[in-house]
C-alpha positions as CSV (number, residue, x, y, z in Angstrom):
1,X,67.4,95.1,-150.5
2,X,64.4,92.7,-150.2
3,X,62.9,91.2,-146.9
4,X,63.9,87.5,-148.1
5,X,68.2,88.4,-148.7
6,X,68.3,90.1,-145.4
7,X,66.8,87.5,-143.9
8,X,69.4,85.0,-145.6
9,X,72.2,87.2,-144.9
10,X,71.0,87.1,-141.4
11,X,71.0,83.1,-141.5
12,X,74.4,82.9,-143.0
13,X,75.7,85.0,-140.8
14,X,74.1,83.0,-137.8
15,X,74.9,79.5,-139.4
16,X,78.9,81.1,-139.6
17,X,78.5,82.4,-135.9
18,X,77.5,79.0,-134.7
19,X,80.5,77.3,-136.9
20,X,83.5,79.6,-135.4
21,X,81.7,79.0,-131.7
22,X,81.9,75.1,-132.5
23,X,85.5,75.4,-133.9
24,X,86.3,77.2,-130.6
25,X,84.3,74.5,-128.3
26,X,86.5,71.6,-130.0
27,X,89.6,73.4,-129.1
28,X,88.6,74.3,-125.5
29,X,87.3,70.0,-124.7
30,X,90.9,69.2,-126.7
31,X,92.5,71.1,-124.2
32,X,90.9,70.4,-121.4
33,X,91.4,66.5,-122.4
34,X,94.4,66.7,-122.7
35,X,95.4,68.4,-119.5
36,X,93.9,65.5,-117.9
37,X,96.2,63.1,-120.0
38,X,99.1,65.0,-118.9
39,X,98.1,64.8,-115.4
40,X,97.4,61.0,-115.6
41,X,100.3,60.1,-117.0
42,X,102.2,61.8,-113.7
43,X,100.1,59.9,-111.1
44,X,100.7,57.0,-112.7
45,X,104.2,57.1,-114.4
46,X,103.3,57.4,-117.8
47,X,104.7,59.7,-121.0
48,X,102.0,61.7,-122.5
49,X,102.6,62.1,-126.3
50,X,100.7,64.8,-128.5
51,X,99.9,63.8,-132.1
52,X,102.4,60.7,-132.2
53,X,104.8,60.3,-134.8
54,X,103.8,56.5,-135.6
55,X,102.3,54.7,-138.6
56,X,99.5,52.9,-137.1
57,X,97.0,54.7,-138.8
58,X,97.7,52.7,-141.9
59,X,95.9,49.7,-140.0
60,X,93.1,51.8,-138.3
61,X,89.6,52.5,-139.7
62,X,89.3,55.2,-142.2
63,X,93.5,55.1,-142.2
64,X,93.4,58.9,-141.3
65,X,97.2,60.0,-141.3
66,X,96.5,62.8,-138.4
67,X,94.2,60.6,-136.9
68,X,96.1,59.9,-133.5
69,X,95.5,62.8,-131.6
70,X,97.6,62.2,-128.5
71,X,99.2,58.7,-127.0
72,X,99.8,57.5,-123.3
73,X,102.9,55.1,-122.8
74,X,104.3,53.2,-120.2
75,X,105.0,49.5,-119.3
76,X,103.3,46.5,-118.2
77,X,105.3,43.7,-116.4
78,X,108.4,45.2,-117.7
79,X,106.6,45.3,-121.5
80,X,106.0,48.5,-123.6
81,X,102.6,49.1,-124.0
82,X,101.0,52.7,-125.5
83,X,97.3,53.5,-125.6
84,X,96.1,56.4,-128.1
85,X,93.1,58.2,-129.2
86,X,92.0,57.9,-132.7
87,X,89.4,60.0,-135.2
88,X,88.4,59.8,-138.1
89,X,85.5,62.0,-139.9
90,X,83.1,60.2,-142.7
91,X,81.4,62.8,-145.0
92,X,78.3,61.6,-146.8
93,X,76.7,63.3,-149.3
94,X,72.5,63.8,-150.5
95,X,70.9,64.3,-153.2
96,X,71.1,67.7,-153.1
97,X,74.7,68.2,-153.4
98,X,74.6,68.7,-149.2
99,X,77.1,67.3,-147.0
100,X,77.0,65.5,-143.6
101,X,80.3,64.9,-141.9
102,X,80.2,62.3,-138.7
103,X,83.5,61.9,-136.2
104,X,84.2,58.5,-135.0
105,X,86.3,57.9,-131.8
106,X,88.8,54.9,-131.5
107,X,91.1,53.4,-128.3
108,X,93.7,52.0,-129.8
109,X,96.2,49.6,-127.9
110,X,99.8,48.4,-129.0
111,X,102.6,46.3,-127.4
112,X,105.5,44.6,-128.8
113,X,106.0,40.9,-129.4
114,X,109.5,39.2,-128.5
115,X,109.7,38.1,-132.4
116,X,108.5,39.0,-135.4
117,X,105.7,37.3,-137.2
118,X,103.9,37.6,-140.2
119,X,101.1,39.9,-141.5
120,X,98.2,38.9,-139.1
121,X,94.5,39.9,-138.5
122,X,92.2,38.1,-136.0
123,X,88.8,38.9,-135.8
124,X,85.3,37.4,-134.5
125,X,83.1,36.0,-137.1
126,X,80.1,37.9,-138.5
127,X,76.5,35.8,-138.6
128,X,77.1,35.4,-142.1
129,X,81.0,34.6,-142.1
130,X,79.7,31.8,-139.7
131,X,77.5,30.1,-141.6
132,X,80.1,30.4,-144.8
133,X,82.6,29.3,-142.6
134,X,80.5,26.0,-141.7
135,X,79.6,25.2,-145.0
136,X,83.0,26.0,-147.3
137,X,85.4,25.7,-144.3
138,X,87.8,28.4,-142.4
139,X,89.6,28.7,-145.9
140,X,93.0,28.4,-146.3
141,X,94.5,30.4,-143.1
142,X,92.4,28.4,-140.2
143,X,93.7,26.9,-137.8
144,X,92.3,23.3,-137.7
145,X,90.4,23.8,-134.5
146,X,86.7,23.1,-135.5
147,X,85.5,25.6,-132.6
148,X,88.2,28.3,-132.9
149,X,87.5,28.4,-136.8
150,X,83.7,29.0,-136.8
151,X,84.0,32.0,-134.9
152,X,87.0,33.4,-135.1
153,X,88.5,34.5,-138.8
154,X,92.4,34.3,-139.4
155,X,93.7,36.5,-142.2
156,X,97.6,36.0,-143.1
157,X,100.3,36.7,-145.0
158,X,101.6,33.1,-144.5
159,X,98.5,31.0,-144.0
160,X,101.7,27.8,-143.6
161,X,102.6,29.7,-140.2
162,X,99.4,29.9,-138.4
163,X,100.3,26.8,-136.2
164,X,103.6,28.4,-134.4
165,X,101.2,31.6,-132.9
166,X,97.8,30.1,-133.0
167,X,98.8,27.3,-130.1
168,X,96.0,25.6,-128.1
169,X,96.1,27.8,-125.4
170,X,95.6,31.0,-128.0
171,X,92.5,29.1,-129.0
172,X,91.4,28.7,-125.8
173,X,91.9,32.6,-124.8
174,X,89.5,33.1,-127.7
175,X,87.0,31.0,-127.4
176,X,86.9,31.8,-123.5
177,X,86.3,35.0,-124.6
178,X,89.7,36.9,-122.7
179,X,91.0,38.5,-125.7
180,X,90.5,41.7,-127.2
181,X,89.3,41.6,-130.9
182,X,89.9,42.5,-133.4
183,X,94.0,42.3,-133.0
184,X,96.5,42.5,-135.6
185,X,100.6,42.2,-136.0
186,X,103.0,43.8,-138.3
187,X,106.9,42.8,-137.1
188,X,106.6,42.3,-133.8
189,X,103.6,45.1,-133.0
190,X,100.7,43.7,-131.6
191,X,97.8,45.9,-132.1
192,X,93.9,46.5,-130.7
193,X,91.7,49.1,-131.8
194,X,87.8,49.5,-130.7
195,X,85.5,51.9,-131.3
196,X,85.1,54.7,-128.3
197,X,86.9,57.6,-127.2
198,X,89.6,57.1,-125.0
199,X,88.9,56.6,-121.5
200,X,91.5,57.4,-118.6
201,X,90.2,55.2,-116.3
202,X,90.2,51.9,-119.1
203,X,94.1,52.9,-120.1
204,X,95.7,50.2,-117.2
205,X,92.7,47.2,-118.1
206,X,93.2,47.8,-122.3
207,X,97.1,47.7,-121.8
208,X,96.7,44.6,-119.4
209,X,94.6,43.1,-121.7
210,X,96.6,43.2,-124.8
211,X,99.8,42.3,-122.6
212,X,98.5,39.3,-121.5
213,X,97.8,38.4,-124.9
214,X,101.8,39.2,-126.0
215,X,103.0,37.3,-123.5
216,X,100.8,34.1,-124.3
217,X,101.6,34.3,-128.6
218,X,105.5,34.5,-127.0
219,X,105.0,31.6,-124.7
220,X,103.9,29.5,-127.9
221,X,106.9,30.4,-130.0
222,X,109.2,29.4,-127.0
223,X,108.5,25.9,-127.4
Protein backbone atom coordinates (compact mmCIF):
# COMPACT_ATOMS: atom_id res chain seq x y z
CA UNK A 1 0.00 0.00 0.00
CA UNK A 2 1.40 3.38 -1.01
CA UNK A 3 2.17 6.46 1.36
CA UNK A 4 -0.68 8.59 -0.52
CA UNK A 5 -3.90 5.71 0.16
CA UNK A 6 -2.86 5.40 3.71
CA UNK A 7 -2.77 8.72 4.09
CA UNK A 8 -6.39 9.01 2.48
CA UNK A 9 -7.67 6.11 4.36
CA UNK A 10 -6.40 7.96 7.34
CA UNK A 11 -8.50 11.23 6.21
CA UNK A 12 -11.56 9.33 5.58
CA UNK A 13 -11.55 7.76 8.42
CA UNK A 14 -10.87 11.12 10.36
CA UNK A 15 -13.49 13.10 8.21
CA UNK A 16 -16.15 9.93 9.32
CA UNK A 17 -14.85 10.30 12.99
CA UNK A 18 -15.65 13.87 13.09
CA UNK A 19 -19.27 13.21 11.31
CA UNK A 20 -20.56 10.49 14.00
CA UNK A 21 -19.00 12.99 16.92
CA UNK A 22 -21.26 15.87 15.14
CA UNK A 23 -24.26 13.48 14.80
CA UNK A 24 -23.76 12.71 18.50
CA UNK A 25 -23.26 16.65 19.49
CA UNK A 26 -26.76 17.49 17.65
CA UNK A 27 -28.43 14.85 19.71
CA UNK A 28 -26.87 15.85 23.11
CA UNK A 29 -27.84 20.21 22.41
CA UNK A 30 -31.52 18.56 21.24
CA UNK A 31 -31.73 17.10 24.44
CA UNK A 32 -30.48 19.39 26.45
CA UNK A 33 -32.99 22.00 24.68
CA UNK A 34 -35.44 20.32 25.12
CA UNK A 35 -35.25 19.55 28.85
CA UNK A 36 -35.31 23.19 29.17
CA UNK A 37 -38.62 23.39 27.20
CA UNK A 38 -40.13 20.88 29.37
CA UNK A 39 -39.02 22.65 32.32
CA UNK A 40 -40.43 26.08 31.00
CA UNK A 41 -43.46 25.03 30.11
CA UNK A 42 -43.99 23.81 34.16
CA UNK A 43 -42.95 27.21 35.62
CA UNK A 44 -45.10 28.78 33.47
CA UNK A 45 -48.18 26.49 32.75
CA UNK A 46 -47.52 25.57 29.46
CA UNK A 47 -47.73 21.97 27.34
CA UNK A 48 -44.51 21.05 25.80
CA UNK A 49 -45.15 19.16 22.52
CA UNK A 50 -42.26 17.03 20.63
CA UNK A 51 -42.38 17.09 16.86
CA UNK A 52 -46.14 18.37 16.56
CA UNK A 53 -48.60 16.73 14.57
CA UNK A 54 -49.73 20.09 12.59
CA UNK A 55 -49.51 21.20 8.99
CA UNK A 56 -47.96 24.53 9.30
CA UNK A 57 -45.01 23.59 7.52
CA UNK A 58 -46.86 23.90 4.28
CA UNK A 59 -46.73 27.83 4.87
CA UNK A 60 -43.09 27.91 6.39
CA UNK A 61 -39.86 28.53 4.47
CA UNK A 62 -38.40 25.57 2.76
CA UNK A 63 -42.08 23.66 3.65
CA UNK A 64 -39.93 20.96 5.49
CA UNK A 65 -42.67 18.28 6.66
CA UNK A 66 -40.43 17.32 9.84
CA UNK A 67 -39.43 20.66 10.19
CA UNK A 68 -41.22 21.53 13.65
CA UNK A 69 -39.07 20.02 16.03
CA UNK A 70 -40.91 20.64 19.32
CA UNK A 71 -44.04 23.25 20.18
CA UNK A 72 -44.84 25.28 23.47
CA UNK A 73 -48.71 25.92 24.08
CA UNK A 74 -50.64 27.80 26.35
CA UNK A 75 -53.05 30.79 26.39
CA UNK A 76 -53.07 34.44 26.27
CA UNK A 77 -56.07 36.33 27.69
CA UNK A 78 -58.03 33.28 27.59
CA UNK A 79 -56.73 32.78 23.66
CA UNK A 80 -54.75 29.73 22.34
CA UNK A 81 -51.63 30.62 21.29
CA UNK A 82 -48.49 27.90 20.49
CA UNK A 83 -44.92 28.84 19.73
CA UNK A 84 -42.57 26.17 17.84
CA UNK A 85 -39.20 25.74 16.53
CA UNK A 86 -38.63 25.35 12.96
CA UNK A 87 -35.52 23.97 10.56
CA UNK A 88 -34.98 23.62 7.48
CA UNK A 89 -31.56 22.49 5.70
CA UNK A 90 -30.63 24.09 2.07
CA UNK A 91 -28.02 21.98 0.20
CA UNK A 92 -26.05 23.83 -2.53
CA UNK A 93 -23.97 22.27 -4.84
CA UNK A 94 -20.27 23.38 -6.75
CA UNK A 95 -18.82 22.76 -9.53
CA UNK A 96 -17.27 19.93 -8.61
CA UNK A 97 -20.15 17.80 -7.89
CA UNK A 98 -19.44 18.79 -3.87
CA UNK A 99 -22.11 19.60 -1.52
CA UNK A 100 -22.67 22.25 1.16
CA UNK A 101 -25.73 21.80 3.39
CA UNK A 102 -26.74 25.06 5.74
CA UNK A 103 -29.59 24.75 8.72
CA UNK A 104 -31.80 27.62 9.09
CA UNK A 105 -33.70 28.18 12.47
CA UNK A 106 -37.34 29.68 12.57
CA UNK A 107 -39.83 30.88 15.69
CA UNK A 108 -42.90 30.37 14.53
CA UNK A 109 -46.11 31.87 16.32
CA UNK A 110 -49.91 30.75 15.78
CA UNK A 111 -53.29 31.76 17.41
CA UNK A 112 -56.75 31.39 16.39
CA UNK A 113 -59.05 34.01 14.95
CA UNK A 114 -62.88 34.13 16.23
CA UNK A 115 -63.85 33.55 12.32
CA UNK A 116 -62.63 32.37 9.46
CA UNK A 117 -61.26 34.45 6.70
CA UNK A 118 -59.76 33.99 3.48
CA UNK A 119 -56.28 32.92 2.24
CA UNK A 120 -54.10 35.90 3.54
CA UNK A 121 -50.38 36.94 3.46
CA UNK A 122 -49.13 40.35 4.81
CA UNK A 123 -45.74 41.35 4.46
CA UNK A 124 -43.44 44.60 4.48
CA UNK A 125 -42.48 45.95 1.16
CA UNK A 126 -39.07 45.22 -0.39
CA UNK A 127 -37.03 48.64 -1.82
CA UNK A 128 -38.04 47.47 -5.12
CA UNK A 129 -41.80 46.31 -4.36
CA UNK A 130 -41.91 50.08 -3.19
CA UNK A 131 -41.02 51.78 -5.87
CA UNK A 132 -43.31 49.31 -8.24
CA UNK A 133 -45.88 49.83 -5.80
CA UNK A 134 -45.66 53.76 -6.28
CA UNK A 135 -45.62 53.75 -9.80
CA UNK A 136 -48.24 50.77 -10.96
CA UNK A 137 -50.25 50.84 -7.70
CA UNK A 138 -50.75 48.21 -4.63
CA UNK A 139 -52.43 45.93 -7.40
CA UNK A 140 -55.50 44.50 -7.15
CA UNK A 141 -55.58 43.26 -3.27
CA UNK A 142 -54.56 46.84 -1.53
CA UNK A 143 -56.25 48.34 0.61
CA UNK A 144 -56.86 51.98 -0.54
CA UNK A 145 -54.80 53.50 2.18
CA UNK A 146 -52.04 55.40 0.21
CA UNK A 147 -49.46 54.91 3.30
CA UNK A 148 -50.44 51.35 4.30
CA UNK A 149 -50.03 50.24 0.55
CA UNK A 150 -46.55 51.53 -0.21
CA UNK A 151 -45.15 49.54 2.45
CA UNK A 152 -46.99 46.90 3.28
CA UNK A 153 -48.03 44.09 0.48
CA UNK A 154 -51.52 42.28 0.77
CA UNK A 155 -51.69 38.94 -1.03
CA UNK A 156 -55.33 37.27 -1.07
CA UNK A 157 -57.52 34.81 -2.07
CA UNK A 158 -60.38 37.31 -2.16
CA UNK A 159 -58.71 40.68 -2.99
CA UNK A 160 -63.12 41.92 -2.70
CA UNK A 161 -62.68 41.11 1.16
CA UNK A 162 -59.68 42.94 2.16
CA UNK A 163 -61.86 45.89 3.68
CA UNK A 164 -63.77 43.66 6.52
CA UNK A 165 -59.95 42.67 8.19
CA UNK A 166 -57.83 45.42 6.88
CA UNK A 167 -59.83 48.25 9.12
CA UNK A 168 -58.18 51.55 9.99
CA UNK A 169 -56.90 50.65 13.12
CA UNK A 170 -55.04 47.33 11.34
CA UNK A 171 -53.47 50.04 9.18
CA UNK A 172 -52.46 51.95 11.79
CA UNK A 173 -50.84 48.85 13.84
CA UNK A 174 -48.72 48.52 10.76
CA UNK A 175 -47.62 51.55 9.89
CA UNK A 176 -46.93 52.23 13.72
CA UNK A 177 -44.78 49.52 13.35
CA UNK A 178 -46.55 47.00 16.46
CA UNK A 179 -47.10 44.07 14.34
CA UNK A 180 -45.22 41.12 13.61
CA UNK A 181 -44.49 40.52 9.87
CA UNK A 182 -44.77 38.72 7.84
CA UNK A 183 -48.27 37.11 9.18
CA UNK A 184 -50.57 34.87 7.33
CA UNK A 185 -54.25 33.20 7.86
CA UNK A 186 -55.64 29.99 6.61
CA UNK A 187 -59.41 29.38 8.43
CA UNK A 188 -59.17 31.06 11.38
CA UNK A 189 -55.17 30.43 12.08
CA UNK A 190 -53.25 33.33 12.40
CA UNK A 191 -49.65 32.70 11.81
CA UNK A 192 -45.95 34.49 12.36
CA UNK A 193 -42.82 32.93 11.48
CA UNK A 194 -39.18 34.76 11.69
CA UNK A 195 -36.00 33.67 11.17
CA UNK A 196 -34.03 32.58 14.62
CA UNK A 197 -34.08 29.74 16.81
CA UNK A 198 -36.40 29.69 19.35
CA UNK A 199 -35.87 31.60 22.44
CA UNK A 200 -37.42 30.71 25.89
CA UNK A 201 -37.23 33.87 27.19
CA UNK A 202 -39.12 35.70 23.77
CA UNK A 203 -42.05 32.72 23.97
CA UNK A 204 -44.63 35.19 26.35
CA UNK A 205 -43.63 38.66 24.07
CA UNK A 206 -44.07 36.53 20.42
CA UNK A 207 -47.43 35.02 21.75
CA UNK A 208 -48.50 38.58 23.08
CA UNK A 209 -47.64 40.02 20.12
CA UNK A 210 -49.48 37.96 17.69
CA UNK A 211 -52.56 37.95 20.29
CA UNK A 212 -52.83 41.43 20.25
CA UNK A 213 -52.93 41.34 16.60
CA UNK A 214 -56.05 38.48 16.73
CA UNK A 215 -57.86 40.28 18.90
CA UNK A 216 -57.70 43.70 16.79
CA UNK A 217 -58.61 41.69 13.01
CA UNK A 218 -61.69 40.24 15.44
CA UNK A 219 -62.59 43.68 16.80
CA UNK A 220 -62.98 44.85 13.00
CA UNK A 221 -65.24 41.99 11.93
CA UNK A 222 -67.46 42.78 15.01
CA UNK A 223 -68.71 45.85 13.61
Amino acid sequence: MTGAAVAGGVLCGTLLGLAALAVVWGRRVRRRQWERTQTWAQQHGWAAVPRPTVDWWRRLPGANPRGLTHMLSGAIRERPVHVAAYEVTDVSFDAQGGTTSNTNHYTVVVTSLNRPLPEIVVEPRRALSKLRSRVAGPGGAGSGDPAFDRDFRIRTSAPHAVALWCTPEVRAAHTGGHVLLPWSVQGRELMHHTRGAMELTSVISYASALVWLAELIDSGGAR
